[in-house]
N, C-alpha and C positions, 0 to 999 in steps of 0.2 A: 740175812738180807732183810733191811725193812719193806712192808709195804709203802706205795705212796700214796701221800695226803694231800695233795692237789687240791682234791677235788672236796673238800670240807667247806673251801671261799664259796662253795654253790649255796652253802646252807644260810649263806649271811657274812657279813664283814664288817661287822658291829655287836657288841654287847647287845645293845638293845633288839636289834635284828634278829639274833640268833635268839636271844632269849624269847620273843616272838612265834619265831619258829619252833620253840621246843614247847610252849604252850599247844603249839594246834598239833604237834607228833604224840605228845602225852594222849591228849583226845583221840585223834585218830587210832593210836596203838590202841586206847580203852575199846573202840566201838568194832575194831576188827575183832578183838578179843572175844566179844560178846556176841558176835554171831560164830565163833568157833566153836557155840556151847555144843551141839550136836553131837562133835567129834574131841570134848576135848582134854579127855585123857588120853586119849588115840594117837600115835604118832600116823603121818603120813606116809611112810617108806621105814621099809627097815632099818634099824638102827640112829633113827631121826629123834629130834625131841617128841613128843604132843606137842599142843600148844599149851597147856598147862606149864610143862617143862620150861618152855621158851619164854613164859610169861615170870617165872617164877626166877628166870635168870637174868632177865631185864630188870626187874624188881636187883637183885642179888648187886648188877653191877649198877646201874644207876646210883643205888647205896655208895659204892666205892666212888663211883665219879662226885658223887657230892661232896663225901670227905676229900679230894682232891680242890674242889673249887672252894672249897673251905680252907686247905692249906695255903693258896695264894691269896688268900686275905691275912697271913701271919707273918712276922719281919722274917721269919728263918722255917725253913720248909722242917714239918717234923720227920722223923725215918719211918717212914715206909718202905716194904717189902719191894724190891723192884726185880723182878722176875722176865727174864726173858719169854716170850709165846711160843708157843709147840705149833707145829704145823701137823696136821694128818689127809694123808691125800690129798693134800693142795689145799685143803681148807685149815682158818685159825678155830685153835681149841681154848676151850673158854676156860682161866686160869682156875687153881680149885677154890677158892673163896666165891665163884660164880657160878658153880656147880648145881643145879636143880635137884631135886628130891622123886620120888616116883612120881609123884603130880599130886597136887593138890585142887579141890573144887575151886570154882570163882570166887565163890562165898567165901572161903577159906584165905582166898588170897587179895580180896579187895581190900582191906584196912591197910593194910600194908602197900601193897601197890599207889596207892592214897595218899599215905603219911610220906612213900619215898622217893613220891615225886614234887610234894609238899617241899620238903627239904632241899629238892635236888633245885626247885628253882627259887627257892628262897637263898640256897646258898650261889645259886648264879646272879641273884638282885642283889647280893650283897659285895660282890667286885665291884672296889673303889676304881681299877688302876685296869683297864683291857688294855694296856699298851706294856704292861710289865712284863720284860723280857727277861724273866727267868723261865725255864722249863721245869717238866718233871717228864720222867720217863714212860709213857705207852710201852708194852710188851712186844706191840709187833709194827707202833708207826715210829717208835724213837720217842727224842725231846721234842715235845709237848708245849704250847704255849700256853694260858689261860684261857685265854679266845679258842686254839686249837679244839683243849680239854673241852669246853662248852660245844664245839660244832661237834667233835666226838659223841658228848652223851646225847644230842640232838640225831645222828648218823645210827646210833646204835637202836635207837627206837627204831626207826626206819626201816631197816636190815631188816630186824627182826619182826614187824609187822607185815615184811612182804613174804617173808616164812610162813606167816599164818593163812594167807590167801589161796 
């Protein structure tokens, strides 16, 4: 069964809108991050990420979403892996190309966090076409539009910054 995507038109219903929007979640995600320093090899509960973990896997798939918003700027979508999502406990499990490391410092992981959000909206400034109705596949929302894909990587900072609170 997919989840539903309804609710991603809150994040914006425009290219430029969402792209907007994923400028102030990039910041946001950065500034919660950075007062996690405290605790932040620390998972909150057991068997939870840290926020290191959390950070390092938003980095991991942001990466993927980029190559995705990169592929809809190509006549013919290239093969990517399309894997259906695991559920556990009722919660979605993060594919293993998304997988975190035991955690890394901030220090460790700023350049990178940096460079792959560089990319990730450089490759959203670069869709010619938000009305192009081809899909690709999400793990656990289905066919995927461009616009979708973009309110996605914008939804996933999100998620994941209210993790770290």
């Amino acid at each position: 069964m997919l989840a539903e995507k309804t609710f991603l038109s809150k994040l914006g219903t425009s290219g430029p809108e969402v792209i907007a929007r994923l400028h102030q979640e990039i910041a946001r995600y950065q500034d919660a991050a950075l007062q996690q320093q405290d605790h932040w090899l620390h998972p909150r509960a057991e068997g939870a990420w840290s926020p290191a973990q959390i950070t390092e896997h938003v980095i991991l798939i942001s990466r993927a979403m980029s190559r995705v918003l990169l592929a809809f700027q190509m006549p013919e979508f290239p093969d990517f892996p399309r894997a259906k999502g695991e559920m556990k406990n009722g919660k979605m499990q993060s594919p293993p190309y998304g997988l975190p490391t035991e955690g890394k410092s901030w220090e460790d992981l700023h350049e990178d966090w940096t460079k792959t959000h560089i990319r990730l909206i450089q490759a959203a400034e670069g869709v010619q076409n938000w009305q192009d109705s081809r899909t690709f596949t999400h793990p656990f929302f289905g066919e995927l539009t461009v616009l979708e894909w973009l309110q996605m990587a914008t939804y996933h900072l999100i998620h994941h910054r209210r993790q770290l609170a």
